[in-house]
Each structure stands twice: as structure tokens, then as C-alpha cells.
C-alpha positions as CSV (number, residue, x, y, z in Angstrom):
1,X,23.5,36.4,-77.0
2,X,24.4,34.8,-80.9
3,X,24.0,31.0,-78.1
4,X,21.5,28.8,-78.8
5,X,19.6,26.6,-76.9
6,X,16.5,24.4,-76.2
7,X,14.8,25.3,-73.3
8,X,13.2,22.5,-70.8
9,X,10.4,22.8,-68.7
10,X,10.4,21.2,-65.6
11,X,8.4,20.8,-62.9
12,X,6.7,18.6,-59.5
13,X,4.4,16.0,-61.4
14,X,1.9,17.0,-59.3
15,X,1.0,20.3,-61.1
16,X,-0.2,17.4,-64.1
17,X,-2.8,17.1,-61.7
18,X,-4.1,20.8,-61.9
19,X,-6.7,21.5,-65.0
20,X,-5.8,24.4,-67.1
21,X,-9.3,25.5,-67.5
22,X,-10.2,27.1,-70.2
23,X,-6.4,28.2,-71.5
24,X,-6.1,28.1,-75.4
25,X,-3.1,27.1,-77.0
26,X,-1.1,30.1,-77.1
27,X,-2.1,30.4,-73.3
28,X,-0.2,27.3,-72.7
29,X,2.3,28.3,-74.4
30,X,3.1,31.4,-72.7
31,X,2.6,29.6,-69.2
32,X,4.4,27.5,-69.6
33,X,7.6,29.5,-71.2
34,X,7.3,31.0,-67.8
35,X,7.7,27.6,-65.7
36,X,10.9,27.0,-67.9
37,X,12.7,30.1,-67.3
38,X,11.5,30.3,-63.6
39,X,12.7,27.0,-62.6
40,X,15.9,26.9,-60.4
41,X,15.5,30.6,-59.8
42,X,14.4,30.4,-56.1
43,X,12.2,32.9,-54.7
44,X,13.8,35.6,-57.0
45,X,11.3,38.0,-59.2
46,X,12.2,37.6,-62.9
47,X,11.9,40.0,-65.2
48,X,10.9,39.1,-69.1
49,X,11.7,41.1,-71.6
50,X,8.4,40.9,-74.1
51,X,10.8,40.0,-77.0
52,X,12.5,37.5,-74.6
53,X,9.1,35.6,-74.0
54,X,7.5,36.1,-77.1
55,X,10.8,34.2,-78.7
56,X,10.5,31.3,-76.0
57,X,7.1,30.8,-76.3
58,X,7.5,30.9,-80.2
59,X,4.6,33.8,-80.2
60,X,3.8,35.0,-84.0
61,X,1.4,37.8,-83.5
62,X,3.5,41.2,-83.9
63,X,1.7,43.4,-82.1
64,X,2.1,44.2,-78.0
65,X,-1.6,45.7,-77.5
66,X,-2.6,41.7,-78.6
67,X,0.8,40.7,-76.5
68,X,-0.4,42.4,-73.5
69,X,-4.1,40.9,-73.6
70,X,-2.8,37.4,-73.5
71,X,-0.9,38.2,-70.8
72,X,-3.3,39.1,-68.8
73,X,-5.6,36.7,-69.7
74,X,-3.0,33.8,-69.2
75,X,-2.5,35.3,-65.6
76,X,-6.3,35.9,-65.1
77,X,-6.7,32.0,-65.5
78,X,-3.6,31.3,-63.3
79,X,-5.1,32.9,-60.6
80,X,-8.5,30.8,-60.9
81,X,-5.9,27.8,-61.5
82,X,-5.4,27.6,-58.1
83,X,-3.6,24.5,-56.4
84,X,-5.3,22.5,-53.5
85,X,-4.1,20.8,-50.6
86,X,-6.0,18.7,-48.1
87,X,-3.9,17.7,-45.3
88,X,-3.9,16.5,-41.3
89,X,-1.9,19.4,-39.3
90,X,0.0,18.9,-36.2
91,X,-2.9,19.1,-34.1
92,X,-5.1,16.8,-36.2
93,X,-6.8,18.8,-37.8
94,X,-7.7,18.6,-41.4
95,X,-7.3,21.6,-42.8
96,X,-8.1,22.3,-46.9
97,X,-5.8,25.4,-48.5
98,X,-5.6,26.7,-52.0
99,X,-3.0,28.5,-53.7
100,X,-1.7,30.0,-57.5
101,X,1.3,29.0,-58.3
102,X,2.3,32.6,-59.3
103,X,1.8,35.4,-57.1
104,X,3.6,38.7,-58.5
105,X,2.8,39.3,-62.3
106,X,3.2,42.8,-63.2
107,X,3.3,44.1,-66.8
108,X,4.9,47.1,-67.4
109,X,3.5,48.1,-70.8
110,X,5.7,51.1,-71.8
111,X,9.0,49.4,-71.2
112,X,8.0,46.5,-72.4
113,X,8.9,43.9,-69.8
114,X,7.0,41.3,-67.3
115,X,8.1,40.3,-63.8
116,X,7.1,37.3,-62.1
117,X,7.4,35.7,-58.9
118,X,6.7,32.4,-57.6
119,X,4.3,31.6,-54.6
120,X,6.8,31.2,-51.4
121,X,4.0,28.2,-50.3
122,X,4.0,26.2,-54.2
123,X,7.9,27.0,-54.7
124,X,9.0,23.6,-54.6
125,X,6.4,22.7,-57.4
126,X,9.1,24.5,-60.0
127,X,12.3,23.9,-58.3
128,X,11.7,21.1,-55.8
129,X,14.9,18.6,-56.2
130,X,13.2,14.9,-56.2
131,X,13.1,12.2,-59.1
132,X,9.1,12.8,-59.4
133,X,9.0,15.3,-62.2
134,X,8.4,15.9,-65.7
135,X,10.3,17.4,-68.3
136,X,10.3,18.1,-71.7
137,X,11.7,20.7,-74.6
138,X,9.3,23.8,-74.4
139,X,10.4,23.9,-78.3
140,X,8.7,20.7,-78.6
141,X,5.2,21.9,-76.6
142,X,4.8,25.3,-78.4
143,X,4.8,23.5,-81.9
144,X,1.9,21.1,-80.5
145,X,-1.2,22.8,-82.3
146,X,-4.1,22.2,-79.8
147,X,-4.9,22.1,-76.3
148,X,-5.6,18.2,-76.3
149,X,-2.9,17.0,-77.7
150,X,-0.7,20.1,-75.2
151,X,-2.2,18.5,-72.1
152,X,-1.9,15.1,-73.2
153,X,1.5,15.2,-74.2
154,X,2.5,16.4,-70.7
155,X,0.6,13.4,-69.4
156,X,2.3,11.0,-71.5
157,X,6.0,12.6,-71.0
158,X,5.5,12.6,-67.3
159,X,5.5,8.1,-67.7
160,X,8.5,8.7,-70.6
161,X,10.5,6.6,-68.5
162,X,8.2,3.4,-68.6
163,X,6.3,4.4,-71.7
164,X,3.0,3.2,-69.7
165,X,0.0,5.4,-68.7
166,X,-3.5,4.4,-67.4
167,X,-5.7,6.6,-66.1
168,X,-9.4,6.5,-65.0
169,X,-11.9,8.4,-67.3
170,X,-13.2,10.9,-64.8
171,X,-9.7,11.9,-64.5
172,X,-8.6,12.4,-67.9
173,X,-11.3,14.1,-68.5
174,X,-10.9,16.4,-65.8
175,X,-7.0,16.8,-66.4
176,X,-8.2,17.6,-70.2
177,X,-10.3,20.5,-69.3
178,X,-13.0,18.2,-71.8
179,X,-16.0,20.0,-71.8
180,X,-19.2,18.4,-69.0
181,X,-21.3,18.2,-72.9
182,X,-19.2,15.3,-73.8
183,X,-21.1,12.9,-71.9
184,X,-20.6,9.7,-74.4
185,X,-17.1,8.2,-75.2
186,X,-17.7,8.5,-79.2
187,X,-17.7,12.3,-78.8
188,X,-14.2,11.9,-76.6
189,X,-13.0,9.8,-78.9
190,X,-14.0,11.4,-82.2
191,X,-13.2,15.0,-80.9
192,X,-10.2,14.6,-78.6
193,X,-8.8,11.5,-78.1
194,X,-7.9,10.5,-81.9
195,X,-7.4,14.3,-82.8
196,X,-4.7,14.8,-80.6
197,X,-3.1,11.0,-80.7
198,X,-2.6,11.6,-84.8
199,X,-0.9,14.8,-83.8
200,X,1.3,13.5,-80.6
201,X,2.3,10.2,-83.9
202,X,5.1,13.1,-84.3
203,X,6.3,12.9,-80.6
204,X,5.9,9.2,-79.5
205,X,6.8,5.8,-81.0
206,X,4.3,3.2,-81.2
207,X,1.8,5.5,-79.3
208,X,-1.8,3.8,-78.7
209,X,-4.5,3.8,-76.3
210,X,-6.5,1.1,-75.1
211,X,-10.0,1.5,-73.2
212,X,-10.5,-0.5,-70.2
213,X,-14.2,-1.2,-69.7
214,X,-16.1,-1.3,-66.3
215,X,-16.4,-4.8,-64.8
216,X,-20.2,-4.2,-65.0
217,X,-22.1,-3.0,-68.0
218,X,-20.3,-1.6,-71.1
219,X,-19.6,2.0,-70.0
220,X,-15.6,2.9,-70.3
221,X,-13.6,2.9,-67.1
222,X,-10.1,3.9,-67.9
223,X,-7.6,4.4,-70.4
224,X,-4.1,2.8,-71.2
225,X,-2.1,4.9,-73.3
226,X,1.6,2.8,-74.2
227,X,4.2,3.7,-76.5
228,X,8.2,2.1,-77.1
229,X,10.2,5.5,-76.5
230,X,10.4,9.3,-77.9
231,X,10.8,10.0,-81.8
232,X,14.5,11.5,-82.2
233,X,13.1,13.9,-85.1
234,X,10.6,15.7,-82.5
235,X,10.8,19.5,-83.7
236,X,13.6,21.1,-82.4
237,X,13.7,24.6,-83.1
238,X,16.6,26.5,-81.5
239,X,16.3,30.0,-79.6
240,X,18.6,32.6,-78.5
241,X,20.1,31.3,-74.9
242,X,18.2,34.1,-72.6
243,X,19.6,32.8,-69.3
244,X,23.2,34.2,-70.3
């Protein structure tokens, strides 16, 4: 148990595509400290010790009564996270479906433990084998401070290969969880785009963004986002090597 090691998260690409509505930093954090130790584990319930997943998702608050709410609260908004499908079946018909990515979460309070299980239909989105997914150090993520800069920096890793990402605006904003009040690109810009770029300076080399306007009228149609390749001195903060 005296191992260390950084964690990765890795997943299908195509869970970038799901909003995490209304999850707060810390919320992130512990979800996604539970897509990193779940991946590769199959169909399998895994059991968390709350010291185990406090450590991975570098939680500071002390206390397992405030543990225990954002638990439930993270898995509250996984459920209303769900994933959709829209699809032709075999006999032609098209047929829409929705489905959480988790489906057992239980919290046993006075042992101090969670277990978790991953949907049988939405397994391949954590350990699918193909080339199409993202990955990065959860150590990195959990010492992002805000939810923009969180979200976008999944974006962004998900192109690290090409260092090229463009992306219409009703997207982003949708992908961002940015709130249906920011109606004018000044109050994006000004309260999430340039927030969380000066913060993601620390991850990404050379990282800008570029808006794309509309071939008619002034309104913003997209955004390119570009940067030359990851900073080597990204935090790096080393954790005891649970999977042992």
C-alpha cells in the first residue's frame, strides 16, 4: 500500500458529449474518481472505501456526514445525467432510449464504504477497447478549480493528439452546462471562456481560442480552440496505488 501512483481516467469520447448539469467542482471530482477506478473492471461491483475515494478525488473536507451528502448528490445528478441514443433497429424502426451510466450506487454509512456498478447497456462507454477516447491524469482534473475550466479541459484533452478543436457555439454551450441567461457572447467570454483559459495556461501550451463568425450578420458561430502540446509541469500529485 506505501505504491504510488497517478491515476487516469479514461473513457468513450462520446460521454464528452453528455452535460454534467448542474455538478460543482467537487461533484466532478468525485465522478469522475469513480470513472478512473471503474474502468477495465467489467461488469464487477466495486467497492470504495470512503478514505480510498476521498484520497483519489483529493477531497479536503473531514467530515463523512458532509462526505455522505455529496455522494448522494453526485449520484442524484448521475441519474438525471442520463445518456441518449437514437437509433434504426433491425426492423426499421427508430427507436430513442436513455440510460445512466451507473446503475448500483449504494452507501453504506456505518462501514464506511460505497459500491458501484456500471450500466450492463453503457459498459463499453468506460471499458470499450477502440482508439476514440480520452484520457487524462485524474491528479491533474481534481486540482482544476472550476467547473469551466473542468469541462473544458476534458474537451481540449480529448483533440490532445492534434492540438485542434472547433466547436459550434450552441454546442459548447450546451457541453458547458453555461447557464440559458448568457444570451450575449461578452457574458461567455467575460465569465467563462477567459476565466477558465487563464486557468487551463497551466495545462496547455500556446492555448487560444478563436471565434468563427456567422457568414451572415455578426453573431458568433463557433469556436477554434488550438494549442502546440501539454505543459510537462501540469500538477502531479502522487496517491497511494488503491488497485493493489
Amino acid at each position: 500500500m506505501d505504491k504510488k501512483t497517478d491515476l487516469a481516467v479514461r473513457y468513450q469520447n462520446e460521454l464528452n458529449l453528455v452535460p454534467l448539469k448542474e455538478f460543482n467542482a467537487k461533484e466532478m471530482d468525485l465522478f469522475f474518481a469513480l470513472c478512473a477506478r471503474m474502468k477495465e473492471r467489467g461488469l464487477d461491483n466495486v467497492r470504495f472505501s470512503f478514505e480510498e475515494l476521498k484520497e483519489l478525488s483529493e477531497y479536503k473536507f473531514t467530515g463523512n456526514d458532509r462526505f455522505v451528502h455529496d455522494l448522494e448528490n453526485v449520484y442524484q445528478k448521475m441519474i438525471s445525467m442520463s445518456y441518449r441514443t437514437d437509433e434504426i433497429n433491425e426492423d426499421g424502426d427508430r427507436v430513442i432510449k436513455r440510460f445512466v451510466l451507473f446503475t448500483g450506487f449504494e452507501i453504506n454509512v456505518s462501514k464506511m464504504f460505497v459500491d458501484v456498478s456500471v450500466n450492463p447497456k453503457l459498459d463499453y462507454i468506460i471499458n470499450g477497447l477502440t482508439t476514440e477516447v480520452s484520457r487524462f491524469e485524474l491528479s491533474a482534473f481534481t486540482s482544476i478549480r472550476s467547473t469551466y475550466a473542468k469541462t473544458l479541459f476534458r474537451l481540449l484533452m480529448q483533440y490532445r493528439s492534434t492540438g485542434y478543436y472547433i466547436v459550434r457555439i450552441e454546442d459548447f454551450k450546451e457541453r458547458m452546462d453555461i447557464p440559458e441567461s448568457y444570451r450575449q457572447m461578452g457574458q461567455i467570454d467575460q465569465k467563462v471562456l477567459q476565466p477558465a483559459l487563464r486557468e487551463l495556461q497551466n495545462y496547455f501550451r500556446d492555448l487560444k481560442v478563436t471565434k468563427i463568425k456567422a457568414k451572415k450578420g455578426n453573431k458568433i458561430a463557433k469556436l477554434e480552440f488550438t494549442f502546440s502540446g501539454l505543459k510537462t509541469n501540469k500538477p502531479r500529485i502522487p496517491m497511494h496505488d488503491w488497485t493493489k
